[in-house]
C-alpha positions in Angstrom: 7.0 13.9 -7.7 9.7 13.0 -9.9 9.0 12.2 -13.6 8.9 8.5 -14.3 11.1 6.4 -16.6 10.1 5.1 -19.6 10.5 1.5 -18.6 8.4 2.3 -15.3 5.7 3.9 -17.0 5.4 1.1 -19.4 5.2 -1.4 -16.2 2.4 0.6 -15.0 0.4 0.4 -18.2 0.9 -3.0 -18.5 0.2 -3.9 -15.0 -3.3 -1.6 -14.8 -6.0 -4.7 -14.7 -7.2 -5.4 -18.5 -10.5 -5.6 -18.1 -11.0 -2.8 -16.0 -9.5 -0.5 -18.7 -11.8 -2.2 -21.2 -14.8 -1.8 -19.8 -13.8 1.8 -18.9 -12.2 3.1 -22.3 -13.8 0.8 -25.2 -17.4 -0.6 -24.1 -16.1 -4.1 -23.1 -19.1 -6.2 -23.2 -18.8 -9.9 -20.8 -20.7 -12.6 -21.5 -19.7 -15.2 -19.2 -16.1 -16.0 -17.1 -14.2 -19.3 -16.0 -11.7 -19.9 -13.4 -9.1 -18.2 -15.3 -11.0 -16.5 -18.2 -12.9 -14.3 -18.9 -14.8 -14.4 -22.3 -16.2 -11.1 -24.0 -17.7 -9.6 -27.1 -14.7 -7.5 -29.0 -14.3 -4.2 -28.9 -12.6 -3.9 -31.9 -15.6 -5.6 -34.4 -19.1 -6.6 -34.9 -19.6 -10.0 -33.9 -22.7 -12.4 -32.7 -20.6 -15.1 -30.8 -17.9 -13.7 -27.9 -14.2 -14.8 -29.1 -12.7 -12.1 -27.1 -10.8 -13.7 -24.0 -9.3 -12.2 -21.4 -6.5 -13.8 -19.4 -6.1 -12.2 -15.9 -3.3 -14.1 -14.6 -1.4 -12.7 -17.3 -3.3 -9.5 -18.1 -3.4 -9.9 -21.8 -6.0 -10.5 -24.6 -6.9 -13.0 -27.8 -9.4 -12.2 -30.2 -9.9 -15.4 -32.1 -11.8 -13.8 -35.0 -8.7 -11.4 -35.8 -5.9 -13.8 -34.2 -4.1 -11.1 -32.5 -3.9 -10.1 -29.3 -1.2 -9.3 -26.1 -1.0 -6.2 -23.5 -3.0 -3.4 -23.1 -0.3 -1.8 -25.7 -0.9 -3.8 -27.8 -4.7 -3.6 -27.7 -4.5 0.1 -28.2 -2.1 0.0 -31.0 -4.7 -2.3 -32.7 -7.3 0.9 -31.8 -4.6 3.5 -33.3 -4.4 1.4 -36.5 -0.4 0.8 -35.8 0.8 4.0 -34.2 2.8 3.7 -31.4 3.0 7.6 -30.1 -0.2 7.9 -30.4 -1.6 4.4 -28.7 1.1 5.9 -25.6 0.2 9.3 -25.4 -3.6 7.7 -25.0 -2.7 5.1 -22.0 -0.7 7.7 -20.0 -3.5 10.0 -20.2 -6.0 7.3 -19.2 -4.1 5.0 -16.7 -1.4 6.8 -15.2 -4.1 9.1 -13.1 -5.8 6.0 -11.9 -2.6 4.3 -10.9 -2.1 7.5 -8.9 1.0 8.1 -10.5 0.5 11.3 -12.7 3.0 13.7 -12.0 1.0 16.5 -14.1 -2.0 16.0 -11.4 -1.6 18.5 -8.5 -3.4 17.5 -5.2 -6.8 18.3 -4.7 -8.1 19.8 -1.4 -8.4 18.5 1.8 -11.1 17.7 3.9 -10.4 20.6 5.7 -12.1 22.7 3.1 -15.0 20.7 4.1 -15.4 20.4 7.6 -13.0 21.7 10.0 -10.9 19.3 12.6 -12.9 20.5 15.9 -16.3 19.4 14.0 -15.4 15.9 13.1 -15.3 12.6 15.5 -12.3 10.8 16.0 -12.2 7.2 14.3 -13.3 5.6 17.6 -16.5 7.2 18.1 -16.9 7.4 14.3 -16.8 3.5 13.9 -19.2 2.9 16.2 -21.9 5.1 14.1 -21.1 3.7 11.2 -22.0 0.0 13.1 -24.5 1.3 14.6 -26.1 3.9 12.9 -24.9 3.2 8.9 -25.4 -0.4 8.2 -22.9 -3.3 8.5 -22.6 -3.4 5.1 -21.0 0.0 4.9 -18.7 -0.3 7.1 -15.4 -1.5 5.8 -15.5 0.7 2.6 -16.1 4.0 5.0 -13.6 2.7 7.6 -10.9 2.6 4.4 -12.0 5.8 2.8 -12.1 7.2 6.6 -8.7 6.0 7.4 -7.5 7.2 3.6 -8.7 10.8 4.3 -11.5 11.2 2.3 -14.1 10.3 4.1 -14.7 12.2 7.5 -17.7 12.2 10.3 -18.9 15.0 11.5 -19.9 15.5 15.7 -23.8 15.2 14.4 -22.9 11.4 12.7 -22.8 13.0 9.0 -20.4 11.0 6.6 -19.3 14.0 4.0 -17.1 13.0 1.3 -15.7 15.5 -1.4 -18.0 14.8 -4.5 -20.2 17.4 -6.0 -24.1 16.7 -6.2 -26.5 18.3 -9.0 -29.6 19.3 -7.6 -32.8 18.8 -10.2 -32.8 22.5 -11.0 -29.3 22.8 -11.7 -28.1 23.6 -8.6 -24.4 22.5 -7.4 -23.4 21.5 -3.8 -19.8 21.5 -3.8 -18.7 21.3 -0.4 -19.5 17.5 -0.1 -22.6 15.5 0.3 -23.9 13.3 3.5 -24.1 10.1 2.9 -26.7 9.7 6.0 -27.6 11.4 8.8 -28.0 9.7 12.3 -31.8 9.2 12.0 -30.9 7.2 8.5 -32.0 10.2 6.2 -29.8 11.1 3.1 -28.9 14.7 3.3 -26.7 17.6 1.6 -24.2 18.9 3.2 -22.4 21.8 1.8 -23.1 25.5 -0.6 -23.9 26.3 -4.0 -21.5 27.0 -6.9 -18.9 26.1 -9.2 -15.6 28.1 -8.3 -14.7 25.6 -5.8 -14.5 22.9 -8.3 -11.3 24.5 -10.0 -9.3 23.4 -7.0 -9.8 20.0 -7.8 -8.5 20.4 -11.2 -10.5 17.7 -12.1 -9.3 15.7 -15.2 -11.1 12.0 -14.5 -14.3 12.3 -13.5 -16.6 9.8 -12.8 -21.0 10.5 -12.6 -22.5 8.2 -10.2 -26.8 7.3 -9.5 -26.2 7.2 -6.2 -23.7 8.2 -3.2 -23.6 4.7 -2.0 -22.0 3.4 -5.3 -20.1 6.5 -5.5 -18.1 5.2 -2.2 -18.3 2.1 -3.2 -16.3 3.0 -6.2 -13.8 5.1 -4.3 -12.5 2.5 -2.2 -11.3 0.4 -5.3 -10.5 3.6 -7.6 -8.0 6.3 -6.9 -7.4 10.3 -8.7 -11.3 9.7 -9.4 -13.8 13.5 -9.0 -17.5 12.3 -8.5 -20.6 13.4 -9.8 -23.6 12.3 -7.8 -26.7 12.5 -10.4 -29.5 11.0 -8.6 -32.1 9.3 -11.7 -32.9 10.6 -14.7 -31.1 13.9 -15.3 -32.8 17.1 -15.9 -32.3 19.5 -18.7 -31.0 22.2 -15.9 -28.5 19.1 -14.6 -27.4 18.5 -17.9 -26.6 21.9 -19.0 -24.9 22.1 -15.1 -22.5 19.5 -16.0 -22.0 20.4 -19.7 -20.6 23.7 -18.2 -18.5 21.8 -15.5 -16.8 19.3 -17.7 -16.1 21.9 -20.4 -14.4 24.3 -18.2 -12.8 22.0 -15.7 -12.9 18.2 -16.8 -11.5 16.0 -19.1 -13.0 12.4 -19.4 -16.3 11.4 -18.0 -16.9 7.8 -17.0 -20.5 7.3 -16.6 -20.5 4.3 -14.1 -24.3 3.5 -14.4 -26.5 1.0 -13.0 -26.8 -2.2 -15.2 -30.6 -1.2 -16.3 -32.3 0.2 -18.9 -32.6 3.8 -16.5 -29.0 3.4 -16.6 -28.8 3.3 -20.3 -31.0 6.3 -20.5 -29.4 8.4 -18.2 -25.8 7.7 -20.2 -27.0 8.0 -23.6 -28.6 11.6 -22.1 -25.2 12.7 -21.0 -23.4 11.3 -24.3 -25.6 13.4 -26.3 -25.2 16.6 -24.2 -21.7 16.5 -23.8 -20.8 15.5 -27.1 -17.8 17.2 -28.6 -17.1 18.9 -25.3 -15.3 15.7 -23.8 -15.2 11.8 -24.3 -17.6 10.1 -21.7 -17.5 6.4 -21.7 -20.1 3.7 -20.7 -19.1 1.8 -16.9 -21.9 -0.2 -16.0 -20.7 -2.9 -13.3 -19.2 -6.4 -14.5 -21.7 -8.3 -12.3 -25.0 -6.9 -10.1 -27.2 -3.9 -10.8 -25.0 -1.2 -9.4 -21.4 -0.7 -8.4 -22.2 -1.0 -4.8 -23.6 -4.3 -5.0 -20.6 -5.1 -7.3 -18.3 -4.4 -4.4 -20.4 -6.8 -2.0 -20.3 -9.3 -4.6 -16.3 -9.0 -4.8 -16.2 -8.9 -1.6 -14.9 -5.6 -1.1 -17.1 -4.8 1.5 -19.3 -7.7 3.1 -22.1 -8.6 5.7 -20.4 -9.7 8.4 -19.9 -7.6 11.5 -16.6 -6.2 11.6 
């Protein structure tokens, strides 16, 4: 991929959705939203009363108590105290992955270091499973992930999407995880170890409660490796992922249900990885996980396809 322009690389910071990048990068707290606001606590001061507001038409920000605001840039050069380079060199390295337009990224495997083709059901016969077999719900987030290439079915109704899952004693599966099996059971699919992880070259990564939310999350979220950490982390899981993230990973983005095990389980992983690599706090805007945020938005819905 050829390297970007200046002036198109400042389009895609400025166009990467506000709030998203709030609630991802500084702890963006919402207290309640109108038609064409949405009002917050800062994140850049102590305060009791929100006077944070977020325009989304426009993308930019007010704080009332300071009286400044503007674009993303401008919210980070308030962060940086004033400089520039460094408020830059901090947006590229956070948005331009997700925007999928990082030409330092190289592309991760493919599904065919998962499952080969002659295992795997054509779309077809896959969509009927996921109807039939998956849930309704389900289905228009795995037929997009399925029709994106990461997602794929296997002949004995297995979804398998690349994510790695830590096992309570520390264990890794790395060659994908099932989201259900025919009968409706969850179930690992894949081997143990860590050397397959360095062909991701992993430099977002994003630790999930579930596999549900973790799809969830990939149909709206691109240049994204998952975690799967099912409840409250283990000492073994912890000391698992402290070695991943410091030998393969940059940022963590712990997108946690919006509970008090959520808290727990992100204020575990803060503390372990501390000063190995910054992990940020992504609870969903609205619902208890990011699954139900995506039925909520609409993303994916009830009705039969």
């Amino acid at each position: 991929m050829t390297r970007m322009s200046r002036d198109e690389e400042i389009r895609l910071i400025k166009s990467f959705p506000l709030e998203e990048y709030l609630l991802r990068f500084h702890g963006l707290r919402v207290a309640w939203r109108s038609p064409d606001k949405v009002y917050c606590w800062s994140p850049l001061r102590e305060e009791t009363n929100p006077s944070f507001v977020i325009y989304p038409e426009t993308n930019t920000w007010f704080d009332f108590g300071l009286g400044k605001g503007g674009s993303v840039i401008d919210f980070e050069l308030e962060v940086q105290g004033g400089d520039y380079a460094g408020a830059m060199r901090v947006l590229r390295e956070r948005i331009l992955p997700l925007s999928g337009r990082d030409s330092q990224r190289s592309p991760g495997p493919s599904l065919d270091d998962f499952i080969p083709r002659r295992n795997r059901l054509g779309w077809e016969k896959a969509k009927n499973v996921l109807r039939k077999v998956h849930g309704i719900a389900v289905f228009e987030v795995h037929q997009k992930l399925y029709r994106d290439g990461r997602i794929i079915m296997t002949r004995r109704g297995e979804l398998v999407c690349p994510m790695v899952l830590l096992e309570p004693d520390g264990g890794v599966q790395l060659c994908g995880v099932a989201v259900r099996d025919p009968k409706g059971r969850k179930r690992i699919s894949g081997r143990r170890g860590v050397s397959w992880w360095s062909k991701l070259e992993p430099t977002r990564l994003g630790i999930f409660e579930g596999v549900r939310d973790a799809l969830a999350f990939l149909s709206e979220v691109d240049q994204l490796d998952c975690v799967v950490l099912h409840g409250t982390p283990s000492r073994e899981q912890l000391i698992t992922l402290r070695h991943l993230v410091d030998k393969y990973a940059g940022d963590v983005i712990v997108c946690r249900d919006a509970d008090s095990q959520g808290e727990v389980i992100f204020q575990r992983i803060r503390k372990e990885l501390k000063g190995v690599a910054g992990v940020w706090n992504y609870p969903p805007p609205v619902g208890k996980d990011w699954y139900e945020y995506c039925l909520r938005r609409k993303v994916i819905t009830l009705r039969r396809p």
